[in-house]
C-alpha positions in Angstrom: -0.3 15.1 -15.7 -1.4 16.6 -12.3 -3.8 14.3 -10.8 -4.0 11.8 -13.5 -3.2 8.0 -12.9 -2.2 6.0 -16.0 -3.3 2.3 -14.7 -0.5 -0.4 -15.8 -1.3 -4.1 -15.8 0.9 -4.6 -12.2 -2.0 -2.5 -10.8 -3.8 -4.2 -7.7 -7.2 -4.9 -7.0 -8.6 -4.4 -3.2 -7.9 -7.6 -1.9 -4.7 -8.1 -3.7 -3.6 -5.0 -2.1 -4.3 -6.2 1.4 -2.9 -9.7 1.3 0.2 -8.2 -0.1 0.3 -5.6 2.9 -1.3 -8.0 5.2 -4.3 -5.5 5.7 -7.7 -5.3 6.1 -10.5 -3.6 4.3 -10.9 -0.6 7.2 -7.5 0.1 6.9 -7.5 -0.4 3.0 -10.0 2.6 2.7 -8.2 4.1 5.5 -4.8 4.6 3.6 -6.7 5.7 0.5 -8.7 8.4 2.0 -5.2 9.6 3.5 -3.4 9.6 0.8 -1.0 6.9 1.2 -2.4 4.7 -1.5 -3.4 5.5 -4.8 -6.4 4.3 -6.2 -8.5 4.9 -9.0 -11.6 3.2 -10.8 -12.2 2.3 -14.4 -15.9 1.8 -15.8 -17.5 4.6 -13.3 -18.6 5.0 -9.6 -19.6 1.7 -9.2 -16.3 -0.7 -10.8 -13.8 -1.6 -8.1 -10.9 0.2 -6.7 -7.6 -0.5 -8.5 -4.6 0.8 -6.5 -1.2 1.4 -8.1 1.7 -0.8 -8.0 3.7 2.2 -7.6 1.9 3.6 -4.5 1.9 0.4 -2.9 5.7 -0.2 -3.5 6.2 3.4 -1.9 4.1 2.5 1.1 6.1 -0.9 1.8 9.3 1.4 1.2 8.3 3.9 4.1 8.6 0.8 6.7 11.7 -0.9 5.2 14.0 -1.4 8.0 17.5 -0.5 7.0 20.8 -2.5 7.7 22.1 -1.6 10.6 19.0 -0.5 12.0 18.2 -1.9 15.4 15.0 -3.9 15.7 13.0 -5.4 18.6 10.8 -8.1 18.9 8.7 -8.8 21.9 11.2 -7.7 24.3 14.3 -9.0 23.0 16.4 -6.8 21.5 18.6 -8.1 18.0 21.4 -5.8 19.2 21.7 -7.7 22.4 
């Protein structure tokens, strides 16, 4: 199935996808043409994007902040 996408009802339209990831439509196409997101169309060049639940989920998974991990906010430090 190399290069195929098999859309699935949690799929996400454009704007879903950005209000989940708290985006906006530059970087939406952004992460799409780099290959962070994927994104297909159903109905031809001109239907809307649909991204996958599965490559948004991976995205939000490349910034989860682990236990442990130390995190700072506007100068103050959590470990402090």
């Amino acid at each position: 199935m190399s290069g195929k996408i098999l859309p699935t009802a949690q799929d996400l339209t454009r704007r879903e996808t950005e209000n989940e990831l708290r985006i906006g439509a530059t970087k939406f196409y952004q992460l799409i043409q780099d290959g962070e997101l994927d994104a297909y169309r159903l109905g031809g060049p001109r239907s809307p994007l649909r991204v996958t639940r599965a490559s948004v989920d991976r995205f939000k998974a490349k910034f989860r902040v682990r236990p442990g991990t130390r995190v700072s906010v506007s100068g103050f430090d959590s470990a402090a």
